[in-house]
KOLVEX-972082 format. One record per residue (C-alpha): residue number from 1; residue in three letters; x, y, z. Coordinates in nm, 4 decimals. Layout:
<recs>
- pos/code/u/v/w
- NUM/ALA/X/Y/Z
...
</recs>
This chain:
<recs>
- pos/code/u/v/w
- 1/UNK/-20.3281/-1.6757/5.9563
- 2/UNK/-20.1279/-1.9137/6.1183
- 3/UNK/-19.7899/-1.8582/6.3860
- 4/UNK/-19.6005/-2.1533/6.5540
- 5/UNK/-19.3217/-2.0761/6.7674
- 6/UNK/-19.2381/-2.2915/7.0916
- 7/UNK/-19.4708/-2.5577/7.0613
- 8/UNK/-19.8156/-2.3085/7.0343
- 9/UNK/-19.9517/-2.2712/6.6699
- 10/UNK/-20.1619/-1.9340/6.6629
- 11/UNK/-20.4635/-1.9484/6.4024
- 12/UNK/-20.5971/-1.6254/6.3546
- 13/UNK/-20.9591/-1.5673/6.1537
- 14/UNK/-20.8404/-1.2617/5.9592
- 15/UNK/-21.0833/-1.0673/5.8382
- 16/UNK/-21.1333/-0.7679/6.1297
- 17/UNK/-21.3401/-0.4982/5.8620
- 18/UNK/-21.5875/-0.8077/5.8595
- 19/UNK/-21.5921/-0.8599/6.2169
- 20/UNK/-21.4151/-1.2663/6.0776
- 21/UNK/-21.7244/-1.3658/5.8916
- 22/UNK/-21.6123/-1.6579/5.6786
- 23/UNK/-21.6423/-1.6943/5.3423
- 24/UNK/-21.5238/-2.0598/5.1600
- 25/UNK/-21.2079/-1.9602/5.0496
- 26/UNK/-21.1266/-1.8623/5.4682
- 27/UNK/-21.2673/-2.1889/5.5254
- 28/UNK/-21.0316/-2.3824/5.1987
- 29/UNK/-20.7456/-2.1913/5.3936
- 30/UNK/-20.8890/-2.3313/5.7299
- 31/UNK/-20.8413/-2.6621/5.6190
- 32/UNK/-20.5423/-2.6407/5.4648
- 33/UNK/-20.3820/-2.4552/5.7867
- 34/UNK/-20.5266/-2.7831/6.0031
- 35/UNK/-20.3844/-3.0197/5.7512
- 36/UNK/-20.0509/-2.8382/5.8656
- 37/UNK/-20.0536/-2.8119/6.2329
- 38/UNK/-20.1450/-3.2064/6.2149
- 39/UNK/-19.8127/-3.2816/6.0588
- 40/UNK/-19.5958/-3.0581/6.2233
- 41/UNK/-19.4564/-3.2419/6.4645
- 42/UNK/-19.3476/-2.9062/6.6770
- 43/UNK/-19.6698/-2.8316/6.7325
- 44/UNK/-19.8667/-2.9425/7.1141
- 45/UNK/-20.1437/-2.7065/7.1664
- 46/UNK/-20.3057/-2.4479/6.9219
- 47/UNK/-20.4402/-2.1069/7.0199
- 48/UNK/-20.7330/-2.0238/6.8232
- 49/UNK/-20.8798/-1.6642/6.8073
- 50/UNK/-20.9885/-1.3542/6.5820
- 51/UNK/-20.8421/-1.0442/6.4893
- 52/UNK/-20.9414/-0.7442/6.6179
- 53/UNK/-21.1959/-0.7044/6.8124
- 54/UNK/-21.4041/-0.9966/6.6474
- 55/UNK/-21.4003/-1.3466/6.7433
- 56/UNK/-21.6521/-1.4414/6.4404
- 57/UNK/-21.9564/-1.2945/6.3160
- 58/UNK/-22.0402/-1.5970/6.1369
- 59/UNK/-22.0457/-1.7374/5.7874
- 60/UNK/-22.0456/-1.4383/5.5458
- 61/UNK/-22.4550/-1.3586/5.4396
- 62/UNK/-22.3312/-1.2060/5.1327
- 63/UNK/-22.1082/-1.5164/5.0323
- 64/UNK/-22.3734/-1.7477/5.0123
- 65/UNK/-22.7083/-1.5882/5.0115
- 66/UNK/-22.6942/-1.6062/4.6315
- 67/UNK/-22.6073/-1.9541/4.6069
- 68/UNK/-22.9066/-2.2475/4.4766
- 69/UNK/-22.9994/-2.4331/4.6710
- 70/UNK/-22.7703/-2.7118/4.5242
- 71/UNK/-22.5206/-2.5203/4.6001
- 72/UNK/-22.5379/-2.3905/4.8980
- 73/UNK/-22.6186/-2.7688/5.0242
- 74/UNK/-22.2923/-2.9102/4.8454
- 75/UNK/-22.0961/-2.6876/4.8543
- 76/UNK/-22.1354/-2.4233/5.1426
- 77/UNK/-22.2574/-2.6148/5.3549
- 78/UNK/-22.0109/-2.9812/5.3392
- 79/UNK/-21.6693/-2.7790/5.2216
- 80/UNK/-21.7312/-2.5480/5.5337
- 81/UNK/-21.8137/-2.8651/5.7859
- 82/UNK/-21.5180/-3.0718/5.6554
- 83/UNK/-21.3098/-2.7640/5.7468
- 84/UNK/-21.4877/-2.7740/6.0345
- 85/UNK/-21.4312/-3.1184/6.1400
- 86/UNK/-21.0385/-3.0956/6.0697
- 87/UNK/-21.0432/-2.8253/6.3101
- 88/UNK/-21.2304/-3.0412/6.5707
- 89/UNK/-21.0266/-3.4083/6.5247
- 90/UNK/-20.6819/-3.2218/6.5257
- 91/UNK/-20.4464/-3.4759/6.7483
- 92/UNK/-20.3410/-3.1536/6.9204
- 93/UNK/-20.5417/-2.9692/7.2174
- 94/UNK/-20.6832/-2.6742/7.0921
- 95/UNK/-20.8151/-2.3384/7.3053
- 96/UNK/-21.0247/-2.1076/7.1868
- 97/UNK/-20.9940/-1.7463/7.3000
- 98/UNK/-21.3193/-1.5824/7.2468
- 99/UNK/-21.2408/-1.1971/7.2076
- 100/UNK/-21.5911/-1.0470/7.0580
- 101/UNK/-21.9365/-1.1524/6.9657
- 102/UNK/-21.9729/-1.6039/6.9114
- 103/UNK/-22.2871/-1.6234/6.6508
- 104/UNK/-22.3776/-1.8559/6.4333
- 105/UNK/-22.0983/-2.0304/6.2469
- 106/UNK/-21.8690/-1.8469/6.5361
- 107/UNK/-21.9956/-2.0551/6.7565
- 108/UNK/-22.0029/-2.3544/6.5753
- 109/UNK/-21.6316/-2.2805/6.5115
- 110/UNK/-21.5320/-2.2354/6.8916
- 111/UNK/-21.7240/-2.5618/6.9117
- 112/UNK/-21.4248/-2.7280/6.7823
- 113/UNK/-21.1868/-2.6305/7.0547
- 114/UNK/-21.1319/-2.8114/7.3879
- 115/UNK/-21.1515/-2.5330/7.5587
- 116/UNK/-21.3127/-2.1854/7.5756
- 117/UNK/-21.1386/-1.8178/7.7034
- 118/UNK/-21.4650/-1.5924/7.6758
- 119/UNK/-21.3497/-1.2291/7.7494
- 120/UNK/-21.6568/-1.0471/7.9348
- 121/UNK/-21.7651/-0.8357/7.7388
- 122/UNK/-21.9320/-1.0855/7.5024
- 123/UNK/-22.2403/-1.2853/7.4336
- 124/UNK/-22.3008/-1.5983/7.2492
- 125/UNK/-22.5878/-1.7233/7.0254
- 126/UNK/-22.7425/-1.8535/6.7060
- 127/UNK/-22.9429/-1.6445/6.4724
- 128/UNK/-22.9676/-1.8842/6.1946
- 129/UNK/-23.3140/-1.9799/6.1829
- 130/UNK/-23.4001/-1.5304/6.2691
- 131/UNK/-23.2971/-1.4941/5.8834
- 132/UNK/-23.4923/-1.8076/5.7660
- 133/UNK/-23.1920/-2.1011/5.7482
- 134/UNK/-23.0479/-2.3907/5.9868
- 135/UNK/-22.7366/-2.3820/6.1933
- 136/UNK/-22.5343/-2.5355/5.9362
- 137/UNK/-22.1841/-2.6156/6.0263
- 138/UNK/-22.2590/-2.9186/6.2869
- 139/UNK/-22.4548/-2.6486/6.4422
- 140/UNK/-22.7192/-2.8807/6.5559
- 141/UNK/-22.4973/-3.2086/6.5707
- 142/UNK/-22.1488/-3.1236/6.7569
- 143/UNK/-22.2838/-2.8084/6.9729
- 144/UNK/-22.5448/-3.0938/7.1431
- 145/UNK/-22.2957/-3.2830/7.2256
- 146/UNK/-22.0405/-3.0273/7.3253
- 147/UNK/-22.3108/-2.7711/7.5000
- 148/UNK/-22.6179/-3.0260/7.5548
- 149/UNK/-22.9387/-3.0171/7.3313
- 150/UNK/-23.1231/-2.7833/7.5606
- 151/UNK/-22.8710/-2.4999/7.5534
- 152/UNK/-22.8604/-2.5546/7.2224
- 153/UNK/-23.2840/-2.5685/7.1634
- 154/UNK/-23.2370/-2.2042/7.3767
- 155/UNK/-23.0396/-2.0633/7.1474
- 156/UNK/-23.1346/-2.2116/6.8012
- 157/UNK/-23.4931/-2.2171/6.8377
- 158/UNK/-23.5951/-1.9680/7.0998
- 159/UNK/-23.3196/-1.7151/6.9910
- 160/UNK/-23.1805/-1.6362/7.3568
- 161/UNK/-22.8231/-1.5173/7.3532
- 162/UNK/-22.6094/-1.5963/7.6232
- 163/UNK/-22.3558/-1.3220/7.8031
- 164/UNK/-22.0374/-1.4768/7.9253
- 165/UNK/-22.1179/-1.4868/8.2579
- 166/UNK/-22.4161/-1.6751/8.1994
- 167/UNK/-22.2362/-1.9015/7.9414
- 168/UNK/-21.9741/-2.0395/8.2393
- 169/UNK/-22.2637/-2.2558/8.3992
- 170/UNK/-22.4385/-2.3521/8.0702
- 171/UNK/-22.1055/-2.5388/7.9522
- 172/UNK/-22.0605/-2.2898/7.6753
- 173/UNK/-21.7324/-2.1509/7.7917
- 174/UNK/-21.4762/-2.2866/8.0345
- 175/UNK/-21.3170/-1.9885/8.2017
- 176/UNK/-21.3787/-1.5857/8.1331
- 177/UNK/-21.1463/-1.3192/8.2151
- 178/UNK/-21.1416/-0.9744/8.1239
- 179/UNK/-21.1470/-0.8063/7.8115
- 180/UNK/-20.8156/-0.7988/7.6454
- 181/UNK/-20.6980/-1.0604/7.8606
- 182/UNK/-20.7840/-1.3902/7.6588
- 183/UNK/-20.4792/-1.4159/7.5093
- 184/UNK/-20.2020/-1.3797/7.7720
- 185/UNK/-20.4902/-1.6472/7.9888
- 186/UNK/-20.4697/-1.8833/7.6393
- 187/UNK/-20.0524/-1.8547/7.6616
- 188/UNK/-20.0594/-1.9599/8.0719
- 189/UNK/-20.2508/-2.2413/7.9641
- 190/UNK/-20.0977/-2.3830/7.6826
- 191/UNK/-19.7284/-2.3797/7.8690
- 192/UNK/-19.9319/-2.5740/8.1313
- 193/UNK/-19.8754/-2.8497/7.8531
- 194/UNK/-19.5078/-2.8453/7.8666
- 195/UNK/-19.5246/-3.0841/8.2074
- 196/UNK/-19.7972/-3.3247/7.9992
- 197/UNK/-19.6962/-3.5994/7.7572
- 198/UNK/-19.7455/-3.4839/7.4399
- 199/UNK/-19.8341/-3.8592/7.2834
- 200/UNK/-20.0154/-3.9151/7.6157
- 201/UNK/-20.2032/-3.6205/7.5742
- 202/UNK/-20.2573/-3.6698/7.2011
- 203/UNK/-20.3781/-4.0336/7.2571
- 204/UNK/-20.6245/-3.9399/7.5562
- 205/UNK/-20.7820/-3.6478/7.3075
- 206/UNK/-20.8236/-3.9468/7.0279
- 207/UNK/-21.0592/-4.1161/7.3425
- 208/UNK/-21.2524/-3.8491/7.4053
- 209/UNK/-21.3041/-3.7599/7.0956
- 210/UNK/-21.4811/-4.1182/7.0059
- 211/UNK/-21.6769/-4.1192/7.3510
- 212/UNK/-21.7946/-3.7732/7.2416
- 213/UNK/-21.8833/-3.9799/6.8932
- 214/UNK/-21.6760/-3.7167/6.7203
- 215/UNK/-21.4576/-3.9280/6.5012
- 216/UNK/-21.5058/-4.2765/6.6340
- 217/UNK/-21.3994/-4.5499/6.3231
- 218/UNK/-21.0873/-4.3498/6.2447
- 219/UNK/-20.9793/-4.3110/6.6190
- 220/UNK/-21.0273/-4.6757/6.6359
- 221/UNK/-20.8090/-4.7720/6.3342
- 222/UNK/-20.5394/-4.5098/6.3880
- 223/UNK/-20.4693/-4.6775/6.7582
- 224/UNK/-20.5233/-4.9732/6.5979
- 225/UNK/-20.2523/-4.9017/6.3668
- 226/UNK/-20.0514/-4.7598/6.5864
- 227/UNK/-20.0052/-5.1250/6.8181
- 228/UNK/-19.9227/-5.2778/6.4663
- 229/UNK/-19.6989/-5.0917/6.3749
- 230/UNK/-19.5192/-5.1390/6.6800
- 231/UNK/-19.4953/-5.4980/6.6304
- 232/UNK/-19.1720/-5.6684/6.5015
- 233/UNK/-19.4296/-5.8434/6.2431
- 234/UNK/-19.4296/-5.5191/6.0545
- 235/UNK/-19.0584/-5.5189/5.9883
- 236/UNK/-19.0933/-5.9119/5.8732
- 237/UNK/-19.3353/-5.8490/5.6756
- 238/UNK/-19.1792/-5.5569/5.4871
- 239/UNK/-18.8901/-5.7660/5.5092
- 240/UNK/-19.0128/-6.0163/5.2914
- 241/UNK/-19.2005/-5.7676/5.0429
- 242/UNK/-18.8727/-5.6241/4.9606
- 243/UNK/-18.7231/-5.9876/4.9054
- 244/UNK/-19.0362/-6.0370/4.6867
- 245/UNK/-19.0621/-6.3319/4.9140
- 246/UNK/-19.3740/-6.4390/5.1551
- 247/UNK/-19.3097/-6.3105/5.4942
- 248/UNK/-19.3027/-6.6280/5.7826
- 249/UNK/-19.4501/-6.4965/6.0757
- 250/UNK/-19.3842/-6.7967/6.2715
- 251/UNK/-19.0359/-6.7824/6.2656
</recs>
């Protein structure tokens, strides 16, 4: 579910009976919604949270539990990371307010966001391997690089679940406030972007990202890109296509 008004685009998981536990259309629509707030050019930060009182349970068990293998591997597991990854490499900032429970693909969802609202009351973790499968949504590959690999090693292979308070010094959240509170905290903060460039802003998140090794070739052509296009060259060259003529750039 997806709300922009003034600048802040509001993506809501919306499924509250299931406590937001995905299934692959949610994650088609996930996509889709990023492919969106990408192009909209009204759009500077994103708030990110679940409805009810559910951040997200997860990928839905029942959803792909009787998948093949084939399947599951193809399908499940690569439609759900490139929604995933669109989430992640938006050019906007995005905040995650964690209002419930962060397991499993929950987390690996609020993994995307560049910054983390945990309300108190909840605890973070992945079961994945408790019910005999991997953390599959970059669940081993962006939360080490976000969290560290030894938070992650705690909670993927040794099961430990983290409470928010403890999550603050492990990296795994960036602020927590009280419960109920995540989303008026997630508002103050995004108007904190009115007095930031937006392309400045937009550009800087682009470096990060390929420090981070997050999206590193197509960071590098899109600036790229952008300094050519910038270029009087471009409008010779275009120039002379529409002339049907070759362009002279030493003119």
């Amino acid at each position: 579910m997806l709300d922009i008004q003034n600048g802040i685009a509001r993506l809501t998981i919306n499924r509250p009976e299931r406590l937001n536990a995905l299934t692959m259309p949610m994650m088609d629509d996930l996509l889709t919604l990023c492919r969106r707030i990408e192009r909209d050019h009204s759009t500077h930060v994103v708030i990110l949270t679940g409805a009810g009182k559910a951040f997200c349970a997860g990928g839905d068990i029942h959803a792909w539990a009787s998948q093949s293998p084939d399947e599951f591997g193809r399908h499940w597991l690569r439609d759900g990371q490139q929604a995933l990854d669109a989430l992640a490499r938006l050019r906007q900032p995005v905040i995650a307010v964690l209002n419930g429970h962060v397991l499993g693909g929950g987390l690996e969802l609020a993994a995307c966001a560049d910054y983390r609202i945990a309300e108190s009351h909840i605890r973070i973790g992945q079961p994945e391997p408790s019910i005999g499968i991997i953390p599959g949504w970059s669940g081993t590959q962006r939360t080490v690089r976000r969290f560290g690999a030894q938070t992650v090693r705690r909670m993927a292979l040794f099961g430990e679940e983290f409470s928010a308070q403890d999550a603050l010094p492990a990296g795994l959240v960036d602020q927590i406030v009280a419960t109920g509170q995540g989303g008026e905290a997630a508002t103050e903060l995004a108007q904190r972007m009115r007095h930031r460039g937006s392309v400045a802003t937009e550009l800087t998140k682009m470096l990060i990202n390929a420090a981070e090794r997050e999206e590193r070739e197509r960071v590098l052509e899109a600036l790229a890109g952008r300094v050519a296009a910038a270029y009087p060259e471009l409008q010779t060259g275009l120039a002379a296509f529409s002339d049907r003529k070759k362009a002279d750039f030493w003119e």
